[in-house]
C-alpha positions in Angstrom: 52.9 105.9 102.4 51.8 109.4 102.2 54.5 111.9 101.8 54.3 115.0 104.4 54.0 118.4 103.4 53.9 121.6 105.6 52.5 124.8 104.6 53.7 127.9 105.6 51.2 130.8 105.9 51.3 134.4 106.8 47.6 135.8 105.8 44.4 134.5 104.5 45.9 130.9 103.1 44.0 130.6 100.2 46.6 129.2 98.5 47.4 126.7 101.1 43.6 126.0 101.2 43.9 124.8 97.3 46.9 122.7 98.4 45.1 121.3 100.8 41.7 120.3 99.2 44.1 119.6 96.2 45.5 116.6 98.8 43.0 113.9 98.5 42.2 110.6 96.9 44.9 109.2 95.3 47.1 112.2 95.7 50.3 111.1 96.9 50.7 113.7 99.5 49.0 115.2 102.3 49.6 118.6 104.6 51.3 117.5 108.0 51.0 120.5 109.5 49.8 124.5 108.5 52.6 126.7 110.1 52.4 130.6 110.2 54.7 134.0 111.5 51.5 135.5 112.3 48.8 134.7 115.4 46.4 136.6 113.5 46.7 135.1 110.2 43.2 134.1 108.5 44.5 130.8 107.3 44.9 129.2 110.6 41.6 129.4 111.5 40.8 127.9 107.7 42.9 125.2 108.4 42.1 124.4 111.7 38.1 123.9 110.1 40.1 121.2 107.5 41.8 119.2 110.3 45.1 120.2 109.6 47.8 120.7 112.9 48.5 124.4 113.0 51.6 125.9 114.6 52.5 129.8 114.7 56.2 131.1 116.0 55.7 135.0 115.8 58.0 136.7 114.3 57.7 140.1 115.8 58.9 139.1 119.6 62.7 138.4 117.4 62.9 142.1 116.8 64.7 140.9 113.4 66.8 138.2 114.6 66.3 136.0 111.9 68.3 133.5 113.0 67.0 133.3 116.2 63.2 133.0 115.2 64.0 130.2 112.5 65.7 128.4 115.6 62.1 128.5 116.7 60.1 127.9 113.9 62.4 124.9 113.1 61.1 123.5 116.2 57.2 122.5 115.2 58.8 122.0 111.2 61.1 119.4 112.4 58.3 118.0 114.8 56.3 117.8 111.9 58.9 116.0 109.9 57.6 116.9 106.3 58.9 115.6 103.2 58.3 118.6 101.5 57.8 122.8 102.8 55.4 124.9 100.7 55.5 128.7 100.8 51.7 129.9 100.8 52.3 133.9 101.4 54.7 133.4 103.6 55.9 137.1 104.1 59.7 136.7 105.7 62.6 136.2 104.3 64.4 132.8 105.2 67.8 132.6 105.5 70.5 130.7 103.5 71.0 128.2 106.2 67.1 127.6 106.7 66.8 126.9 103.0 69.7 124.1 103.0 67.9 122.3 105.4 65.5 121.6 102.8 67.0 121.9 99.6 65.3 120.9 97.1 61.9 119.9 99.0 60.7 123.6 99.5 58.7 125.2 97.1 57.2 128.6 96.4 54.7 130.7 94.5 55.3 134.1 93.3 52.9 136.4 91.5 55.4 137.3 88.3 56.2 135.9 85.6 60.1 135.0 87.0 62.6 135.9 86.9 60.6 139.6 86.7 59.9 141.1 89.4 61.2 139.6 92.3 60.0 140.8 95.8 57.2 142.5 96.3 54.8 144.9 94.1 54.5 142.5 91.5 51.6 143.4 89.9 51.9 147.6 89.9 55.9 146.8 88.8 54.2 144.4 85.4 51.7 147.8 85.1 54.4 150.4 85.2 56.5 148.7 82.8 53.9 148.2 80.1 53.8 144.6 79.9 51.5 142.7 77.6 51.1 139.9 80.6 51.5 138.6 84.1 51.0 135.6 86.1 52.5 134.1 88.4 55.5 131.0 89.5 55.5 128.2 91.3 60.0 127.5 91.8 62.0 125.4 94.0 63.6 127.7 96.6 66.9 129.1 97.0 69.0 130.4 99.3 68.8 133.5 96.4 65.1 135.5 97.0 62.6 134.4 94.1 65.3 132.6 92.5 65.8 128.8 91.9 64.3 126.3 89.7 61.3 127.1 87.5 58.5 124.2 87.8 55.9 126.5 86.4 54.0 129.3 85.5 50.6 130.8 84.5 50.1 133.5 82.4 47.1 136.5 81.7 47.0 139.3 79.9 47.5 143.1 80.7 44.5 145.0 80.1 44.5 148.9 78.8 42.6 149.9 82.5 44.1 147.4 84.5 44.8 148.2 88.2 47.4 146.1 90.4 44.3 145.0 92.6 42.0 144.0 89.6 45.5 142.0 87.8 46.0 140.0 91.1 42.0 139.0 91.1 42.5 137.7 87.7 45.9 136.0 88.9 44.8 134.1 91.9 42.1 131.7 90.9 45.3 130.8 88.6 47.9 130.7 91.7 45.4 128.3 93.0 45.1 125.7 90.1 49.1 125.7 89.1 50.7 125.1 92.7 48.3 122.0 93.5 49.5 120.7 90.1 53.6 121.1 90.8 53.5 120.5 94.0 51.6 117.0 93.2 54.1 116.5 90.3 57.3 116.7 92.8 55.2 114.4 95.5 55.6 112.3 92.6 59.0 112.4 92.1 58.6 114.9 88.5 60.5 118.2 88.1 59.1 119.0 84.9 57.7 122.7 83.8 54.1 123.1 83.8 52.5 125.8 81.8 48.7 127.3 82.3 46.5 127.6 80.9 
């Protein structure tokens, strides 16, 4: 038996398009369902062409009641009933009592090296402070923002005439092998770090 995994999206879902094509053969998961804050978001459509169920719950109609647009975006989740959430750009903020719900079965992917440069900015923060490298983080998700568990990272190097836009081109193709990797090694019941390249 498959287990379930929901993606939650908030722009173009490349990411959750990797996850996706990443979830076939003998891959022991498969996406349940593509979920996004955002009507207009690039990624359902994407999704949509793959087959996948797609839900949106729009955040802005909450006027930042958090708590009362999670009620609602619980409602296709838990419909869903996925064995694991994955965070593909999705651009709000959950909430501690969101998170507990599935402790331990949602999982993220930032573009630092954590635990730098949490939030948002990433790349232009890496820039400013005259790092040698970025990358990005694929971590279990905590109540704390961009904190919890470590399952993995990729690295690149910081080039002399690096921009923030250029450093995230070189970052995603990256983003897009390491998540399929953990999110397959926790479908499979591992927790171990994965390093790339």
């Amino acid at each position: 038996m498959s287990k379930r995994v929901a993606i939650l999206i908030s722009g173009s879902g490349s990411n959750m398009v990797a996850l996706a094509q990443s979830m076939q053969g003998d891959h022991p998961a498969r996406v349940c369902l593509v979920l996004s804050n955002d009507p207009q978001a690039g990624g359902l459509a994407k999704a949509q062409a793959m087959g996948i169920p797609t839900a949106v719950v729009d955040h802005r109609p909450f006027k930042g009641d958090r708590a009362a647009f999670e009620a609602e975006l619980l409602k296709p989740l838990e419909a869903a009933q996925p064995d694991f959430v994955a965070l593909a750009g999705f651009m709000r903020v959950l909430t501690a009592d969101f998170v507990r719900r599935f402790e331990g079965r949602m999982l993220n992917i930032h573009p630092s090296l954590l635990p730098k440069y949490k939030g948002l900015n990433t790349h232009a923060r890496a820039i400013e402070a005259g790092d040698r490298e970025a990358g990005c983080t694929v971590h279990e998700v905590t109540a704390a923002l961009d904190d919890g568990p470590i399952l993995g990272q990729a690295r690149v190097p910081i080039l002399a005439d690096d921009t923030p836009d250029a450093l995230a081109a070189r970052i995603l193709p990256l983003e897009h092998q390491l998540y399929p990797l953990v999110l397959r090694r926790v479908a499979e019941g591992a927790r171990g770090f994965i390093a790339l390249p």
